[in-house]
Structure formats: C-alpha cells, structure tokens
Residue, then its C-alpha position, 0 to 999 in steps of 0.5 A: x785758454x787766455x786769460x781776459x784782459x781788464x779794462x782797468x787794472x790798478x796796482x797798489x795805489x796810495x796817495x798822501x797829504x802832507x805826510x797823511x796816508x789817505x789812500x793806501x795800497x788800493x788794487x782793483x781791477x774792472x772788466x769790459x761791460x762790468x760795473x765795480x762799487x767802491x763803497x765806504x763811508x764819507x772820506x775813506x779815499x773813494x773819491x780820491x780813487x778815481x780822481x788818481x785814475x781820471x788823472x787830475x790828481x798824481x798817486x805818490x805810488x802804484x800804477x793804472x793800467x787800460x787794456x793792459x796798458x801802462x797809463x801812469x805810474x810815478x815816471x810816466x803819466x798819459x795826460x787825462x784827456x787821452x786816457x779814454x776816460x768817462x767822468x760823471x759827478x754829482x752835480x752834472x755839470x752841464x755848460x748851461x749857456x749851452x743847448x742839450x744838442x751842444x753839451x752832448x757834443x762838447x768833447x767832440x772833434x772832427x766833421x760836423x756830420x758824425x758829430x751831429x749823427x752821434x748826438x743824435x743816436x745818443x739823445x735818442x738812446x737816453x729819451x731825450x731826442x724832443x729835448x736837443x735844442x732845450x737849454x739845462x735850465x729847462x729840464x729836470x734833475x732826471x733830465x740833466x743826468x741823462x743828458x749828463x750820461x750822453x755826454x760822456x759817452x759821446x767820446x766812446x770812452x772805455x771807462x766810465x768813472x762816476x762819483x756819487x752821480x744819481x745821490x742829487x736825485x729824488x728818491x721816485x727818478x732814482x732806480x729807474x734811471x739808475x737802471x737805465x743808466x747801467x743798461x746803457x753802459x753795458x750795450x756799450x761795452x764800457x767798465x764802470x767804476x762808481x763811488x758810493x757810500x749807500x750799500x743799496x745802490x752798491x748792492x743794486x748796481x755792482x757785479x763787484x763790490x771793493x768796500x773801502x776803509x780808512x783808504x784801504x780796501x778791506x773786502x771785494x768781491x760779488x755783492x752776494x759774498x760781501x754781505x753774506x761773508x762779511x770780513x769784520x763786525x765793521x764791514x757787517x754793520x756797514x750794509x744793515x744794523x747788527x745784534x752784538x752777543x759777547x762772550x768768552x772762549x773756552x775750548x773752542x766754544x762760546x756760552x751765551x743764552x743762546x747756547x754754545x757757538x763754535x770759535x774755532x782757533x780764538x785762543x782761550x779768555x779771548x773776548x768774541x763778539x757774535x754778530x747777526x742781523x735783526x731778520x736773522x732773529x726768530x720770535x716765539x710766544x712765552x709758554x707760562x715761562x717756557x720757551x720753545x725746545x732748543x733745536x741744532x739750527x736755532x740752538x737754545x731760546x732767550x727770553x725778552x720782553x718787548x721795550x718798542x714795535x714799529x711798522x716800517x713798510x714791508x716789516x715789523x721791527x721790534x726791540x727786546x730788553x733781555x731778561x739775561x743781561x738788559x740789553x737791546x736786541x732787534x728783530x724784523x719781522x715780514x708784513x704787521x706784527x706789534x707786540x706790546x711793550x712789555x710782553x715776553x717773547x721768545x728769540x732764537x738766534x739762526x747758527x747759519x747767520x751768525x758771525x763770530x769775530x773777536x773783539x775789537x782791540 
C-alpha cells in the first residue's frame, strides 16, 4: 500500500538573526483535510514558521515540500504567490475602501462570471450572502473574520496557514466560529497549520499538535498524547497547572509522604521531581488524626490543612498547606466543595497520573 503523501512537509528548518538561532531544526508534516497547532508561548519561533513556508521570510537552512514538491530550500525558491498558500492573521486585514463582495475577490484572476460565481458560493458557505456589498467597517469582529476566511479560500489554496486568527475575538463568537472555521477547511480538503499560544484552542482544533520551544519542536504528536504524555515537567505545566513533589532516588525508588513511586533508570542521589495535575488529587476527611488505608492505586495519604477554597465554575479548587514540609498543594474538585480554611484533609495522590522527571539542571 503506498504511503499518502503530505500536503506540507518541512525538513530541518532554522533561521537566525544576527547570529541568534530563533528557529531551529523544525520538522513537520500536515495532511490533506488535517489541522497541525504549532503551540508555545510568545516568541518561541511559531509565527516565524509560518512566515518561512508562506515565503515572505528565506530559512538560513532546511526545506518545504507541497505535495511532494520541493518549493524552496536554500537554492531554489517558489515565490510566494504560486506557492498555493492560504494566509490568514489576527487582524484580518480586509481592504476597507473594498466591499465584502470585492475582498472576497481580490486574489482572483480570469472571467468575471466564475469570479462572481466563486464569491457567491463562498459568501454563502460562510453566512454571509445579505452581507456582499456591505463595507468592513459595517460588520462585526465575527463577520469580518469570516469574510477574512472566504478570502482565502477563494484561490483553492492547498494550504492554509494561520496566525493567531480567532484570539481579536469576544470569547461568546469565538467556538462557534472557530468550528465553523475548521468545517469549512476540511470539506475543502485544505491542510492547516495554525499558530497558537492557548493549549485550549490547540486541544480543541488540532489532530496534531507540535509544541514549540525556544524555536525547537520539543513534542508532537495527537493532542491525546501530548497532554497525557507529557515529554517534561515544561511541557506538563504548559496545558494546566502542576503539583511539584521532590525527591530523591534510591534503588530505583522515590520516598514522598505519599509512599514510594518508582524511578526507573535515574541514577541513585538523583534529585526527581514528581509532577501531577490538581484534578488528579484525591481529597478524604481526617479521622481524629487518621487518614484513609493506603491503596496500590492511590498509595499512602498526606495530610494538609486547607489555606484557601475558591468555585470557579464547574469546579471547586482548593490549596493545601502540607503538614510534612508547608508546601502548597492544589486540588480540583467537580461541582461546589468549600472546606474552611484551616480544616484537615486527607490527599491521595493517583500513581496512574503522575510523572516522574529529574530535576531540572
């Protein structure tokens, strides 16, 4: 059986400036009809990325292939405008002496009649048909980033690359037009490679996920994979916040108030950090000073006393002072639960859920 060819396949791309690597050694590779995130934080290369593959910026090394075809390497270079590449950023960019009709059709050429007929077909894919002969200016934030999407798909481009484009919007417009978005994509056939920097929207959106670094691609793979295998304590804490255990091995194994965890192959004196997330916590009430049996599953019970409970919506979240060093420990809790502070509660910490990594440094 052959193997399906990628839509976009990038190969060990870096790019520096002034002798600063800001991009380095990123491959990836998106399919027809699939959505890549490349998610990080604020100037880890993401954007960077894309402008190399839209081609308005040169790689210093690596290449980009469409359909398998070499489009630019550090000889040769497609110019952008016959790469087939969709753009779409934050801020729309609509021409606005343009009506909604027109910057549909700005990008492009050949008869009027199938230029109007793939308007047409375009603005009525997207809700906005009553809309063709109203001006930017006249619509909503939602509106124009709909219009902004027909735009660029006007061209049938085989890949659509997207900076940030739904983050201008009001949190209520966002997920259904974000939806919308993606399902009009995909019956397009079209690859997507969207930069973010909020794990939510790359967990919502993506099939894959390519989490950035430093210009460095440091983990990929489904969403599924990246949050529930996390490759550091960096990129845990990065899609929720964390609870940091420490300790030290000795034979393979790590003595916390919790009971033993195993660390297999971390050398013996070697500091480990043991990472879980606050709703992988398990809260039980203190029994004149007992706490539940210890279980394989949950191990041994530490006792804390409660310093703060907040309801934040579908959950409780409640911070523990640990009677066995005082440090802090979270805990989410489904629907209303607002112990006092200064009440002691039993945790239990889930072995399936927790992480161990060395120390950093």
């Amino acid at each position: 059986m052959q193997t399906p060819i990628p839509r976009l396949q990038v190969n060990n791309l870096t790019r520096r400036y002034d002798g600063r690597v800001v991009v380095e050694d990123v491959s990836l590779r998106v399919m027809p009809g699939k959505v890549t995130c490349l998610l990080g934080p604020s100037g880890c290369g993401k954007s960077t990325t894309l402008r190399m593959i839209a081609g308005v910026e040169m790689q210093d090394s690596g290449e980009i292939h469409v359909d398998g075809n070499l489009i630019c390497d550090t000889v040769f270079r497609v110019p952008p405008e016959r790469r087939h590449i969709g753009l779409m950023f934050q801020d729309f960019a609509l021409f606005p002496h343009l009506s909604v009709a027109q910057n549909v059709g700005f990008g492009l050429s050949g008869d009027k009649a199938p230029k109007a007929a793939r308007v047409a077909e375009l603005l009525d894919r997207v809700g906005l048909s009553q809309y063709h002969a109203a001006y930017p200016h006249e619509l909503s934030g939602g509106e124009q980033q709909r219009v902004a999407l027909a735009r660029a798909l006007a061209p049938r481009p085989r890949i659509m690359l997207m900076d940030e484009p739904f983050s201008g919007l009001d949190n209520r417009l966002r997920d259904g037009i974000r939806d919308d978005t993606l399902d009009i994509l995909r019956e397009e056939d079209t690859a997507v490679l969207l930069v973010t920097h909020e794990p939510e929207e790359a967990m919502r959106m993506a099939d894959e996920i390519a989490l950035m670094r430093d210009g460095r691609i440091v983990q990929q793979g489904a969403p599924y994979n990246v949050y529930n295998a996390p490759v550091d304590r960096s990129a845990m804490a990065f899609f929720s916040e964390i609870n940091v255990i420490r300790g030290r091995v000795q034979g393979a194994l790590t003595e916390t108030p919790f009971g033993h965890f195993l660390a297999p192959g971390v050398p013996d004196g070697q500091e480990v950090e043991i990472v879980i997330r606050p709703q992988h916590i398990k809260i039980d009430f203190d029994r004149h000073g007992r706490g539940p049996n210890p279980t394989p599953q949950d191990g041994a019970p530490a006792r804390g006393v409660v310093e703060r409970a907040r309801f934040i919506g579908s959950e409780s979240l409640v911070e523990f002072r640990m009677d066995h060093d005082g440090s802090l420990l979270k805990a989410t809790v489904p629907n209303v639960f607002l112990p006092k502070p200064g009440k002691p509660l039993w945790l239990m910490i889930r072995r399936d859920r927790c992480f161990v990594f060395p120390k950093d440094g």
